[in-house]
N, C-alpha and C positions, 0 to 999 in steps of 0.2 A: 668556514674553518674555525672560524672566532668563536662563533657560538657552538659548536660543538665540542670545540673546548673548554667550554666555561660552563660544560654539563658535569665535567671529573673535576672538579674545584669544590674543596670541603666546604659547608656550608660556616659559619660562622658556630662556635662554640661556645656556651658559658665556661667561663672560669673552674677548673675542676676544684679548686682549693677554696674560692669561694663559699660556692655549691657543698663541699664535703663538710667545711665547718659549719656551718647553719646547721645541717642535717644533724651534727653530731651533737653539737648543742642542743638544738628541740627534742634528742634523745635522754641527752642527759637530764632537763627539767622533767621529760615525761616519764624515763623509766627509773633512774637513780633517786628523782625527790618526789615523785608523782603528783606535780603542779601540772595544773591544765592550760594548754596554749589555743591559741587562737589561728589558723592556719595566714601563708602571707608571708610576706617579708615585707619591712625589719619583723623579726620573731617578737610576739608580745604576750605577755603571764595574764592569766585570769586573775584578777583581784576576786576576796570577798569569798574563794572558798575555801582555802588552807590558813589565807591572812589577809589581812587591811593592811596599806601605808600612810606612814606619816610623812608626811609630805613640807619639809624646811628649807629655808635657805640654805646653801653648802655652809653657808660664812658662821652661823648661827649653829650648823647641825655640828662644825668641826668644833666647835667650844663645846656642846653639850656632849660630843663620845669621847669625851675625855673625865668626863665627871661619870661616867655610863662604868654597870660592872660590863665583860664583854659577854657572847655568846650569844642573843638572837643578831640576827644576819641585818646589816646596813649598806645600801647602792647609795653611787653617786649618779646622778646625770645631767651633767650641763653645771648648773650653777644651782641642782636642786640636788639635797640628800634625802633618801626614802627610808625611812626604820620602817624596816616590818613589823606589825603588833598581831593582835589576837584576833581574830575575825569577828567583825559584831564594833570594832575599836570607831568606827569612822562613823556611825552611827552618837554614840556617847561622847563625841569630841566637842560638839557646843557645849551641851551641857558641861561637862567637864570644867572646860573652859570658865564658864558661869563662876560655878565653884569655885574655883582656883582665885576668880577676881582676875580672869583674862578679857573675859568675855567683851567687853567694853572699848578694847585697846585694838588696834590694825597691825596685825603679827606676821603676816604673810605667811600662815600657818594654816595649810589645810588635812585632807585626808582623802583618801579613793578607799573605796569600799564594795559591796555585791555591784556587779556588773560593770566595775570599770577595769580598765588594763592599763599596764605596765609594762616599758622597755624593758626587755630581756636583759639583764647585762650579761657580760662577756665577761668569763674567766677562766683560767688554766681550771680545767676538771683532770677525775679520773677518768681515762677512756675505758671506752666498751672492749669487749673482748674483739681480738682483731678487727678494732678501725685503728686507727693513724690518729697522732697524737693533734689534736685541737689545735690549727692554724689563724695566726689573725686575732685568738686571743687575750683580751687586755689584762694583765696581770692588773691586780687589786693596786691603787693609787690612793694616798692621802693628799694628793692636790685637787682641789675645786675646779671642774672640765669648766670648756663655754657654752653663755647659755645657749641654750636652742637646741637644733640640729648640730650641731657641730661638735658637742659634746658626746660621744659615745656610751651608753649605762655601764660601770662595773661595780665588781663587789667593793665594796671597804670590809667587809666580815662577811665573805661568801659561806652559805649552807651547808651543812655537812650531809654529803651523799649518805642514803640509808639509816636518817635520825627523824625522828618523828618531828618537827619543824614548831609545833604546836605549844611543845614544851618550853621553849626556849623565848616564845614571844612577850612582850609584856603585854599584861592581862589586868582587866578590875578586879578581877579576883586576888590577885597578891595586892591588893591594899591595905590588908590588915595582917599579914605575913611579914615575920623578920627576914634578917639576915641579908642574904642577895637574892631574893625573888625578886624576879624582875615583873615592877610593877608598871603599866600604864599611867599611873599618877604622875609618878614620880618622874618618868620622860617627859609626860606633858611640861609639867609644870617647870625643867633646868630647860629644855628647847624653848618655852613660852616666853622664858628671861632671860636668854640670848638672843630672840627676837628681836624682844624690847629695849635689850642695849643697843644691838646691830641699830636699829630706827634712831634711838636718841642719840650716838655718832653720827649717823648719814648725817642726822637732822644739824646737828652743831657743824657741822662741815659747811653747811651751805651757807651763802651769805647773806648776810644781815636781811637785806630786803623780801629772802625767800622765805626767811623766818617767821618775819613779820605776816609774809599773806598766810601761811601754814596756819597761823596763831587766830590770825580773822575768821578762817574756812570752819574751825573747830567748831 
């Protein structure tokens, strides 16, 4: 009688509300900005064909988007912020670097480029026609998540649905361009010097003794 009864017993369910926003988000990056995803969950963006990230500390990246004009799109995740730039950007980034006279210094400054991915972040979008309005996500935050896993991706300057994305990134090409073109240079090099303060705080923080081996190891 026991096990005939436990033939009419629903099977276990995924979460509908889960389930429906995931779906509606890998909508939104594939049909409203037509970034390419990677199938899976957590949902992750194709780097390297729309854009490259730059890749800072949160501590460092919130000094520099304050000196930033606005308009290409910036995530946080965890205790890392990501500027989108120009595709081709993560390639020219040593060099660059070189240039600039970063090259030489430990900045905790990298980049993802052709063939790497990125956490999706999560934000309030437009919805699709009759879906249900985007459950679960993260309105855009100016505080620093934690690192790791436990920090969820969101926007700091989410993408605007239906704008060519491309325009908006900074590029080597606005190097010799006035005004507010948003140049590549010029990110690198106010993130490259927030880096370098963020390190030389840590560095004066620590004590005397840890100073001294830092100093040796150079």
């Amino acid at each position: 009688m026991i096990a005939s009864a436990s033939r009419f017993l629903p099977l276990p369910r995924r979460p509908l509300d889960a389930a429906g926003a995931s779906g509606q988000v890998r909508r939104w990056y594939e049909n409203e900005l037509g970034w390419p995803t990677v199938p899976g969950d957590p949902l992750r963006l194709v780097v390297g064909v729309r854009y490259d990230v730059l890749d800072v500390p949160a501590e460092a990246g919130h000094a520099a988007l304050r000196r930033l004009v606005p308009g290409s799109p910036v995530a946080l995740h965890g205790d890392r912020m990501l500027f989108l730039v120009a595709a081709g950007s993560a390639e020219e980034l040593p060099g660059l670097l070189e240039w600039l006279d970063w090259g030489s210094l430990p900045l905790d400054l990298g980049a993802i480029g052709a063939g790497g991915l990125m956490a999706a972040p999560s934000c309030p979008a437009p919805r699709e026609e009759g879906d249900a309005p985007l459950r679960g996500a993260s309105p855009p935050s100016g505080r620093p998540g934690r690192a790791g896993s436990q920090g969820a991706a969101v926007w700091l300057r989410p993408p605007e649905p239906g704008c060519e994305v491309e325009a908006s990134l900074p590029t080597l090409s606005a190097l010799g361009a006035g005004g507010n073109a948003p140049g590549l240079v010029r990110l690198v090099n106010t993130v490259a010097t927030q880096c370098h303060r963020v390190r030389l705080r840590r560095a004066g923080a620590q004590p005397p003794a840890l100073r001294a081996q830092g100093r040796q190891c150079r």
